[in-house]
RODO-2510 file (C-alpha; in nm, 4 decimals, decimal comma):
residues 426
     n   res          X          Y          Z
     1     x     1,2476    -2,2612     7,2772
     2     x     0,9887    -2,4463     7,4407
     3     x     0,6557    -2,2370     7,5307
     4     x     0,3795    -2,2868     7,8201
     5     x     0,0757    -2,3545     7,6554
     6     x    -0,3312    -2,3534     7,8175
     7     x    -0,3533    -2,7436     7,8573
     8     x    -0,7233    -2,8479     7,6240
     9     x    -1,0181    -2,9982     7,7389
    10     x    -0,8734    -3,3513     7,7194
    11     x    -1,0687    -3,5646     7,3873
    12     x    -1,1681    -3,8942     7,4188
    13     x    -0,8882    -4,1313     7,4486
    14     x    -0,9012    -4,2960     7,0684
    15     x    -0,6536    -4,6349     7,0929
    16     x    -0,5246    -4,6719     6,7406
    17     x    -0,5400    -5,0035     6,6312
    18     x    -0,2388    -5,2625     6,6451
    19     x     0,0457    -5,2267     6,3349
    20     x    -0,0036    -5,5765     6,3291
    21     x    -0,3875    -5,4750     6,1336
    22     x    -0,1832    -5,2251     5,9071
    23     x    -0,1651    -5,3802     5,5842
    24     x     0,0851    -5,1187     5,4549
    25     x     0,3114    -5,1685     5,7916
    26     x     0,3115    -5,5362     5,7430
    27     x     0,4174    -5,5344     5,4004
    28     x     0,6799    -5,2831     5,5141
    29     x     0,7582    -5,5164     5,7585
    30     x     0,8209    -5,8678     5,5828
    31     x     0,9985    -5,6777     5,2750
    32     x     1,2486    -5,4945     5,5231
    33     x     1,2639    -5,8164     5,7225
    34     x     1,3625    -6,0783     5,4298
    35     x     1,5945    -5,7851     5,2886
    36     x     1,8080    -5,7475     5,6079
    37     x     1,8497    -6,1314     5,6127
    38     x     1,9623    -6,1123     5,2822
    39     x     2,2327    -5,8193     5,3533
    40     x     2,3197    -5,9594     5,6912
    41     x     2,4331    -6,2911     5,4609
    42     x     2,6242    -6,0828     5,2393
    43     x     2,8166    -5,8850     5,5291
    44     x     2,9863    -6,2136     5,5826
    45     x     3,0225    -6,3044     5,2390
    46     x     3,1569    -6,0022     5,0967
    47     x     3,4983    -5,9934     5,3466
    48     x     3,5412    -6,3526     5,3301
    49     x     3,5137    -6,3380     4,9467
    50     x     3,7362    -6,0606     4,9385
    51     x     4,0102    -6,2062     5,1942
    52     x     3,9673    -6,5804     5,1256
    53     x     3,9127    -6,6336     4,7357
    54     x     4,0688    -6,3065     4,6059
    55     x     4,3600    -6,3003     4,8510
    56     x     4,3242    -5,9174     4,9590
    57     x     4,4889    -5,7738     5,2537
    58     x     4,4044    -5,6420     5,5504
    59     x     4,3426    -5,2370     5,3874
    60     x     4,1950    -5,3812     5,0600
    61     x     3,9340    -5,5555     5,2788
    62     x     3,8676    -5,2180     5,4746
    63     x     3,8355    -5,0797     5,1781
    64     x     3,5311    -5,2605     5,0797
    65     x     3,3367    -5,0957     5,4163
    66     x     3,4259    -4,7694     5,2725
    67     x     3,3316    -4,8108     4,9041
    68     x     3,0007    -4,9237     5,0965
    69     x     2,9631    -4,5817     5,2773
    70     x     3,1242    -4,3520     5,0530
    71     x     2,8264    -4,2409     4,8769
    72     x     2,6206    -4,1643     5,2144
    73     x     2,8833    -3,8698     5,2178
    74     x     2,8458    -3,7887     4,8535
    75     x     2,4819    -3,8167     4,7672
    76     x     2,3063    -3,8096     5,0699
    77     x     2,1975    -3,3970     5,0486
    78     x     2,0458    -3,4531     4,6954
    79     x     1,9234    -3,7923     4,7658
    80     x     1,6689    -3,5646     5,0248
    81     x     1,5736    -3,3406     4,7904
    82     x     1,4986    -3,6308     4,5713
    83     x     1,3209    -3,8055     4,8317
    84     x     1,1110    -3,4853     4,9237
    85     x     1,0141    -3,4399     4,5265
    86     x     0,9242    -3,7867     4,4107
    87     x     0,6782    -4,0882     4,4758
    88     x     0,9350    -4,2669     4,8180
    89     x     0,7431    -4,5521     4,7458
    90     x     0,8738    -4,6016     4,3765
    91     x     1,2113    -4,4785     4,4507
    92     x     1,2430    -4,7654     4,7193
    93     x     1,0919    -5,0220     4,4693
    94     x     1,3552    -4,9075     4,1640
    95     x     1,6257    -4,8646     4,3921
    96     x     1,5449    -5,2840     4,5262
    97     x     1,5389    -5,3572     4,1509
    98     x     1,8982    -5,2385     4,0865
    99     x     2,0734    -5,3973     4,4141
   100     x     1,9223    -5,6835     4,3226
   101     x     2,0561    -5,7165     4,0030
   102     x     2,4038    -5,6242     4,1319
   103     x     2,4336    -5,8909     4,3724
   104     x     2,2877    -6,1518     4,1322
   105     x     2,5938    -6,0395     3,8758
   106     x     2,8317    -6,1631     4,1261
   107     x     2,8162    -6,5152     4,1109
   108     x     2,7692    -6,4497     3,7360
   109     x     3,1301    -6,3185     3,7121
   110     x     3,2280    -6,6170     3,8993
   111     x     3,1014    -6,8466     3,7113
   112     x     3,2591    -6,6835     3,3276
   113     x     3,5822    -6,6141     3,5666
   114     x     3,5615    -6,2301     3,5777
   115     x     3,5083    -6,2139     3,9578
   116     x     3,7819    -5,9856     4,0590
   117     x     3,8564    -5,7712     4,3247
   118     x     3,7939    -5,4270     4,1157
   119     x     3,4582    -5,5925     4,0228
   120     x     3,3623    -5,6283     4,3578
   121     x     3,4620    -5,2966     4,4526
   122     x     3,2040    -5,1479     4,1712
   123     x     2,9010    -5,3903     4,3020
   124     x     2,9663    -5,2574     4,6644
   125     x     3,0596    -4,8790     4,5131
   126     x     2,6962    -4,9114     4,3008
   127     x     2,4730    -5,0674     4,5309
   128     x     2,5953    -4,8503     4,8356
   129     x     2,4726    -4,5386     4,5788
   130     x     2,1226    -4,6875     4,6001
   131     x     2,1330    -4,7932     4,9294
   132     x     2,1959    -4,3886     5,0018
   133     x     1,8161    -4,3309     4,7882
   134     x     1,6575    -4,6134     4,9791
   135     x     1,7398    -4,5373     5,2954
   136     x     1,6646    -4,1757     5,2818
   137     x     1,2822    -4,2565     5,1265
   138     x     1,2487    -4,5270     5,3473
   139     x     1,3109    -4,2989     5,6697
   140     x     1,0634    -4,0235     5,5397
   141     x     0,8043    -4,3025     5,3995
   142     x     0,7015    -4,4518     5,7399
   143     x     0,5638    -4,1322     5,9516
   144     x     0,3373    -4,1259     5,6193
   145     x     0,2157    -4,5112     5,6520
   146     x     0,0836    -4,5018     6,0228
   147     x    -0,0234    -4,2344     6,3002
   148     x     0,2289    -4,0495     6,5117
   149     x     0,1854    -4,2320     6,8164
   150     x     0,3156    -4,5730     6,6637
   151     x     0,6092    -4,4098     6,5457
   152     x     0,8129    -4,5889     6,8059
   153     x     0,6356    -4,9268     6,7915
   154     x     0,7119    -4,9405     6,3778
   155     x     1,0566    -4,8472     6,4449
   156     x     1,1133    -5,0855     6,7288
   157     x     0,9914    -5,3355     6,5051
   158     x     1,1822    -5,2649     6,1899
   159     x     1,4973    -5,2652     6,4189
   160     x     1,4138    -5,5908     6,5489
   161     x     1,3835    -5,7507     6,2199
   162     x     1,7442    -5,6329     6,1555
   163     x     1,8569    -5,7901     6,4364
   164     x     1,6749    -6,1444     6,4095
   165     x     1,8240    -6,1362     6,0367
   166     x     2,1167    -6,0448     6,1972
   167     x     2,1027    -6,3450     6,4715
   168     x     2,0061    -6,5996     6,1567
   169     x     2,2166    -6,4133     5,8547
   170     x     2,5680    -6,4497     5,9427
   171     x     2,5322    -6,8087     6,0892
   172     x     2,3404    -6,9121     5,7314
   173     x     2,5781    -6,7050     5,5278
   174     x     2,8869    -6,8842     5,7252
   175     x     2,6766    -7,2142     5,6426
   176     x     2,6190    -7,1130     5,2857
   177     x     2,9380    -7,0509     5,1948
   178     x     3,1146    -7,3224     5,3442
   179     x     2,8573    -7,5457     5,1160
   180     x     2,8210    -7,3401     4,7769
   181     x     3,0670    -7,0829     4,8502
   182     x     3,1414    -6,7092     4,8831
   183     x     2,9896    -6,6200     4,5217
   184     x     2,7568    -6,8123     4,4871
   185     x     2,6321    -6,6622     4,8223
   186     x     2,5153    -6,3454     4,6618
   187     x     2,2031    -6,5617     4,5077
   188     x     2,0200    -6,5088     4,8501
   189     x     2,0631    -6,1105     4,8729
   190     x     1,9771    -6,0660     4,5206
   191     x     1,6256    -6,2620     4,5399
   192     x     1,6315    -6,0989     4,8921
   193     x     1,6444    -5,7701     4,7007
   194     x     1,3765    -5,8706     4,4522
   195     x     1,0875    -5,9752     4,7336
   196     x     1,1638    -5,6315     4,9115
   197     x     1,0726    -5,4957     4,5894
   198     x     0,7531    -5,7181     4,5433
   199     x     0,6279    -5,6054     4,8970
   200     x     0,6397    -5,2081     4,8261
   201     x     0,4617    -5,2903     4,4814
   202     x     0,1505    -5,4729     4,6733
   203     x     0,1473    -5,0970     4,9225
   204     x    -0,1611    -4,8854     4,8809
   205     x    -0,0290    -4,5505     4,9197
   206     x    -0,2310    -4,3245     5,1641
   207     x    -0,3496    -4,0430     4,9740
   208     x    -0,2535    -3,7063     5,0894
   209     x    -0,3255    -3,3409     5,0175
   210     x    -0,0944    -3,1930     4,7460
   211     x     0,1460    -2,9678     4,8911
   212     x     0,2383    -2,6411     4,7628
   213     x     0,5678    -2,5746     4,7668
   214     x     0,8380    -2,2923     4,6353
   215     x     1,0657    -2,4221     4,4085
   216     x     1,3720    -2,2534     4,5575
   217     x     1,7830    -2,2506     4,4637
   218     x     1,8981    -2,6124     4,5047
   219     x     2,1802    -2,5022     4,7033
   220     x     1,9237    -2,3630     4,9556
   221     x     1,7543    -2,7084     4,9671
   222     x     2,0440    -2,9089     5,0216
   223     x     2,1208    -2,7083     5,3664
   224     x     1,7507    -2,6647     5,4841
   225     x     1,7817    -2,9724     5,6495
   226     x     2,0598    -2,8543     5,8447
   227     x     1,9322    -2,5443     5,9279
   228     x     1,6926    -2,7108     6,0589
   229     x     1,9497    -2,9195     6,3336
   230     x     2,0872    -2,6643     6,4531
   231     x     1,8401    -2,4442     6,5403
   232     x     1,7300    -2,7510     6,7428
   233     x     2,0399    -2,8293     7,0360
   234     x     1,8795    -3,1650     7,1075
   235     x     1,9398    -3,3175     6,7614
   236     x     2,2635    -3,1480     6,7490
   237     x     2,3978    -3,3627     7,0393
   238     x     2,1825    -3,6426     6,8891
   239     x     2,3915    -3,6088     6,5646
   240     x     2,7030    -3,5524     6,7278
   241     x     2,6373    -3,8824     6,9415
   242     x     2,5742    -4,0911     6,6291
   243     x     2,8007    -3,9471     6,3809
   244     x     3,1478    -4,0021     6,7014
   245     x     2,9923    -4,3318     6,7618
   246     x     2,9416    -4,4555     6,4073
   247     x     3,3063    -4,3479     6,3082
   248     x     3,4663    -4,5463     6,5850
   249     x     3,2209    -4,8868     6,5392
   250     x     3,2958    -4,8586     6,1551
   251     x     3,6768    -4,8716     6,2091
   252     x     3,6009    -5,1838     6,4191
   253     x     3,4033    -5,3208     6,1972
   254     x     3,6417    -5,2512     5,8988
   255     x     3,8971    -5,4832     6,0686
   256     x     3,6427    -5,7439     6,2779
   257     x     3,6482    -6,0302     6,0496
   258     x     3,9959    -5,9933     5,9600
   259     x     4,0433    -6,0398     6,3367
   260     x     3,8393    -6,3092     6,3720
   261     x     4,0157    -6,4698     6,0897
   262     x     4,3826    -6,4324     6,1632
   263     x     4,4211    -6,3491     6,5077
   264     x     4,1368    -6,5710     6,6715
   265     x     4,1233    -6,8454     6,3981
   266     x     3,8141    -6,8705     6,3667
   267     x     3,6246    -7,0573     6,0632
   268     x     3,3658    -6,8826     5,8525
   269     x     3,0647    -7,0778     6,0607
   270     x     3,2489    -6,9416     6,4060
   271     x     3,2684    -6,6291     6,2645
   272     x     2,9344    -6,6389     6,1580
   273     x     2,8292    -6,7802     6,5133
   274     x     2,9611    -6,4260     6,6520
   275     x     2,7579    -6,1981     6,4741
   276     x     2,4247    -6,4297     6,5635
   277     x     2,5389    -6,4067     6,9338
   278     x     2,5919    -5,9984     6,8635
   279     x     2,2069    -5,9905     6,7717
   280     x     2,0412    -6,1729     7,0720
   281     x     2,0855    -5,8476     7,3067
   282     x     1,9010    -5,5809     6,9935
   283     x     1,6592    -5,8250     6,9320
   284     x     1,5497    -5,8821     7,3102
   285     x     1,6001    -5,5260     7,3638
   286     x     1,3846    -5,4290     7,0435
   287     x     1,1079    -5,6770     7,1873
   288     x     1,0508    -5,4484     7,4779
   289     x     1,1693    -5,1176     7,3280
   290     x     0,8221    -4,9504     7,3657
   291     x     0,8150    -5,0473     7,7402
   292     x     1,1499    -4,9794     7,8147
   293     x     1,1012    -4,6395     7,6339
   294     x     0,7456    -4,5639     7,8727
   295     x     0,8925    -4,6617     8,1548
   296     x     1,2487    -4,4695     8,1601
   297     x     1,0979    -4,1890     7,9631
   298     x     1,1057    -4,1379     7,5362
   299     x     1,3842    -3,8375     7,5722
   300     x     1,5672    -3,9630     7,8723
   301     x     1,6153    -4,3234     7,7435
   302     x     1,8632    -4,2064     7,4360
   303     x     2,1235    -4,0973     7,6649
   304     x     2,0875    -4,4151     7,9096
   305     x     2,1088    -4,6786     7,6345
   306     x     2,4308    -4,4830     7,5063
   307     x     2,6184    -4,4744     7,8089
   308     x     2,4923    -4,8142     8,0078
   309     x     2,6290    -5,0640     7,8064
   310     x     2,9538    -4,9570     7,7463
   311     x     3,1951    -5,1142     7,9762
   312     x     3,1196    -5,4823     7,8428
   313     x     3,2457    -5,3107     7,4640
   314     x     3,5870    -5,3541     7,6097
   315     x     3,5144    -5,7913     7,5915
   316     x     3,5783    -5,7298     7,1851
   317     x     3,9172    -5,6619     7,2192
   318     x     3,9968    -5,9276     7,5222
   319     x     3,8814    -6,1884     7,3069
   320     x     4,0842    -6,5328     7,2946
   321     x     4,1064    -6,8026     7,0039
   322     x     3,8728    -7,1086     7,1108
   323     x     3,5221    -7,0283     7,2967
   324     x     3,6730    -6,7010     7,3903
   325     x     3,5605    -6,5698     7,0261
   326     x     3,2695    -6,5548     7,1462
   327     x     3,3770    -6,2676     7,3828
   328     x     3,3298    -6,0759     7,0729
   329     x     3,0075    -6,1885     7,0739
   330     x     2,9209    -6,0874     7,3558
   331     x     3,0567    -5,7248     7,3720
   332     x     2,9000    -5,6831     7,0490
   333     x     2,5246    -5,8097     7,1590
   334     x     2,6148    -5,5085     7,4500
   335     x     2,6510    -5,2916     7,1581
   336     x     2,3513    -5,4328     6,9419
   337     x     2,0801    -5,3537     7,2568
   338     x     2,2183    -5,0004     7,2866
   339     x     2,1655    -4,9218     6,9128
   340     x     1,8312    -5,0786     6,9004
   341     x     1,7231    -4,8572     7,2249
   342     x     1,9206    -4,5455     7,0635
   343     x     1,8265    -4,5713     6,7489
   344     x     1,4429    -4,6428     6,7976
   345     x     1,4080    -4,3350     7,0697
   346     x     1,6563    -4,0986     6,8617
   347     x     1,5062    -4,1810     6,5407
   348     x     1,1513    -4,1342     6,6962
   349     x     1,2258    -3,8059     6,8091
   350     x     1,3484    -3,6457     6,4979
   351     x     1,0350    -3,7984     6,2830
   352     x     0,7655    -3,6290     6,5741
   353     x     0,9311    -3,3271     6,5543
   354     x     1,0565    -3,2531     6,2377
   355     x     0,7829    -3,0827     5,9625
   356     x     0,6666    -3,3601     5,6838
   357     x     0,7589    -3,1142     5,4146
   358     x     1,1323    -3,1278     5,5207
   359     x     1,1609    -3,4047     5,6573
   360     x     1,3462    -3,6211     5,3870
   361     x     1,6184    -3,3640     5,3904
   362     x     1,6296    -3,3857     5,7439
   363     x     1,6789    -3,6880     5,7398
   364     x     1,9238    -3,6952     5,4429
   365     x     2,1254    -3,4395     5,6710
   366     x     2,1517    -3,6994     5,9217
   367     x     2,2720    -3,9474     5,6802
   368     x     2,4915    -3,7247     5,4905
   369     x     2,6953    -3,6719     5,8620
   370     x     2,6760    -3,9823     6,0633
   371     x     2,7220    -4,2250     5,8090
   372     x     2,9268    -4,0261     5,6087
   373     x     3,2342    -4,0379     5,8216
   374     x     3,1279    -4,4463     5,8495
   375     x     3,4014    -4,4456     5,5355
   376     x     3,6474    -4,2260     5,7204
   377     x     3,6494    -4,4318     6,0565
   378     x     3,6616    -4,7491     5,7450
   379     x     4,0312    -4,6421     5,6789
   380     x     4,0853    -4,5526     6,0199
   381     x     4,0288    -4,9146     6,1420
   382     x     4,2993    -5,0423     5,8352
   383     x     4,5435    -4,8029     5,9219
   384     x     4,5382    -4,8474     6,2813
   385     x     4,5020    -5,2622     6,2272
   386     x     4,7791    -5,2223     5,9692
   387     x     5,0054    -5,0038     6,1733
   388     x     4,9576    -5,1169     6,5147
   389     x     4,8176    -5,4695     6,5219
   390     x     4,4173    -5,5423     6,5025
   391     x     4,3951    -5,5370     6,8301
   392     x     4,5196    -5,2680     6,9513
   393     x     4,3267    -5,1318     6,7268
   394     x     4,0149    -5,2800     6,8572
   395     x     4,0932    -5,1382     7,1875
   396     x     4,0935    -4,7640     7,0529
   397     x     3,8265    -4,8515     6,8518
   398     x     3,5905    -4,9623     7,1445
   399     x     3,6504    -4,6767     7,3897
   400     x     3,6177    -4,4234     7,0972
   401     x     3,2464    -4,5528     7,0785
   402     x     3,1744    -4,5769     7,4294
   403     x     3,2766    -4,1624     7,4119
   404     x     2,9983    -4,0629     7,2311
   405     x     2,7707    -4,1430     7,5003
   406     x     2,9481    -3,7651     7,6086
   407     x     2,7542    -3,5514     7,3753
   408     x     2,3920    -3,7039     7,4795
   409     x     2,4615    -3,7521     7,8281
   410     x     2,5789    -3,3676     7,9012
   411     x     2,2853    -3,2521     7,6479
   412     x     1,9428    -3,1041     7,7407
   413     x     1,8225    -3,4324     7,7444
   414     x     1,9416    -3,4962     8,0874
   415     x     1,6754    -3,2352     8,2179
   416     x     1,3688    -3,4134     8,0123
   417     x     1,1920    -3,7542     8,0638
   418     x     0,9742    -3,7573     7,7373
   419     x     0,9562    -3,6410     7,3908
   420     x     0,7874    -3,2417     7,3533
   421     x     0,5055    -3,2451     7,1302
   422     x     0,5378    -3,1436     6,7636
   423     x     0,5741    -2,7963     6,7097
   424     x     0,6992    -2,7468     7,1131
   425     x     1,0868    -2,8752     7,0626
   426     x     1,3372    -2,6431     7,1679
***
């Protein structure tokens, strides 16, 4: 519950210098920047690969988006206890190490003719496993790296560089393959992989003061990060939010290419045009995130960018072959500015007010929920494309996302304008 507190003689106002001085952040930064180009090229390569050069069908391409998020269900709870026990920074650099070499095997079994569909579902399979690891570390790694109060600067500015890569990636991997090919595609993620790696290596790590901590049961580790939620009814509608509206975007998702491809026409470099279109409105959004944040309020601007942008969603499925692909385009740039503003306010909230000592398995909680059912809303979106035509399935797929706006919008949220101070969350 939130308590009144004697206000303090107010200190001296102490601004903390710009991220772009932080060594540590900028290395951060370019590594996270160069790798998200690199995956963004491979989210177009690995459905065209599948559908175009090994013939798969409309479920056995959905079925690549949930051998992707599968393990963020199974190994997200002891990839947080992991990530609370171990150097994050090392973990991040072994788990770059290993997706890198995965992606550089596949245009290796191309080229000896062993490139088959099974072998792609491993490399997905495998590097979504580390991808789990990173992701976790990562998340827990930056509150350590700069002060509180540029918590949502750094993540404003991560979350733009996913959606420049994702402006530039899909157009270059659209180009790329339609010059060297779908395989041979999966050069760029790989060395994309290895200079993520080389930019955590060159990170001085800020020393801290050892922690003591109990060694307890692991089966009471594994849920303290959910105790944790819900004893705090803000980041239970925050999860709910996320977890409803990552189910319904991955079903869309699951089927989006495939409906580019056979129902729109549309080449790889149109299809590639679409997603570069999708990232103008996160990465103009992302640009201002910090303002827009200050001047709507930090609490009160998760449940506005959930529910604003929703009606232009409902452009995906209304999409025509021609220039009306880029409909698509459009409702998903709508989309791509509400999960930059969502995602850097949400995300900012749980890091100021979550302890550092449990914080990795709060945030593996997180993951373990809302992208674990990203695998589950997978096979939804190839079932309902299969059953009922992709787009119909598009349009349950769109309003089921613009729903979740529900669970932040009726929330406590709606009372508050900014973010409680640590320790003063209720």
């Amino acid at each position: 519950m939130s308590q009144h507190v004697a206000d303090p003689p107010a200190p001296a106002t102490v601004r903390p210098p710009s991220l772009l001085r932080s060594r540590n952040f900028l290395l951060l930064w370019s590594g996270q920047t160069v790798s998200e180009l690199g995956t963004r090229i491979a989210g177009v390569a690995v459905p065209l690969l599948a559908a175009e050069t090994l013939h798969a069908s409309v479920f056995q391409v959905s079925l690549l988006t949930f051998l992707a998020w599968l393990p963020y269900l199974l190994v997200s709870l002891p990839a947080g206890i992991l990530a609370d026990r171990v150097d994050q920074r090392r973990l991040m650099i072994l788990c770059d190490l290993g997706r890198g070499a995965l992606m550089l095997s596949l245009p290796i079994a191309a080229l000896i003719g062993q490139l088959t569909l099974g072998y792609l579902y491993a490399v997905v399979g495998l590097s979504g496993v580390l991808t789990v690891l990173f992701t976790v570390a990562y998340k827990s790694l930056l509150p350590g790296l700069i002060p509180a109060t540029q918590l949502v600067d750094a993540n404003a500015k991560l979350i733009m560089s996913q959606d420049a890569a994702e402006l530039i990636g899909p157009t270059a991997g659209g180009v790329l393959i339609g010059l060297v090919g779908a395989a041979r595609t999966f050069l760029s993620n790989g060395l994309a992989f290895l200079v993520s790696a080389l930019t955590l290596l060159l990170i001085r790590p800020v020393p801290r003061a050892p922690e003591k901590r109990e060694r307890m049961p692991l089966r009471v580790e594994m849920t303290d990060g959910l105790t944790f939620i819900r004893s705090q009814p803000i980041l239970l509608s925050i999860l709910a939010c996320t977890t409803t509206s990552n189910f319904f975007v991955m079903a869309s998702s699951s089927i989006e290419v495939t409906f580019m491809l056979r129902e729109l026409h549309a080449s790889p470099v149109q299809v590639g045009l679409v997603f570069s279109v999708s990232a103008i409105g996160g990465l103009v959004v992302g640009a201002f995130a910090g303002r827009l944040s200050a001047r709507i309020g930090s609490a009160r601007v998760i449940w506005v960018a959930m529910a604003a942008p929703g009606p232009f969603y409902l452009l995906m499925p209304l999409a025509q072959p021609g220039w009306g692909v880029l409909l698509y385009g459009v409702g998903l740039a709508a989309f791509s500015a509400n999960a930059v503003l969502y995602n850097v306010a949400s995300t900012s909230y749980r890091q100021r007010i979550t302890p550092s000592a449990i914080l990795g398995r709060v945030n593996a909680a997180f993951l373990w929920i809302c992208f674990g059912v990203i695998p589950l809303g997978a096979l939804l979106g190839g079932a309902l494309g299969t059953a009922l035509g992709l787009r119909t399935a598009l349009w349950i797929c769109v309003l089921g996302t613009w729903s979740a706006c529900l669970f932040v919008v009726f929330s406590p949220l709606r009372g508050m304008r900014d973010t409680p101070e640590p320790g003063l969350a209720s």
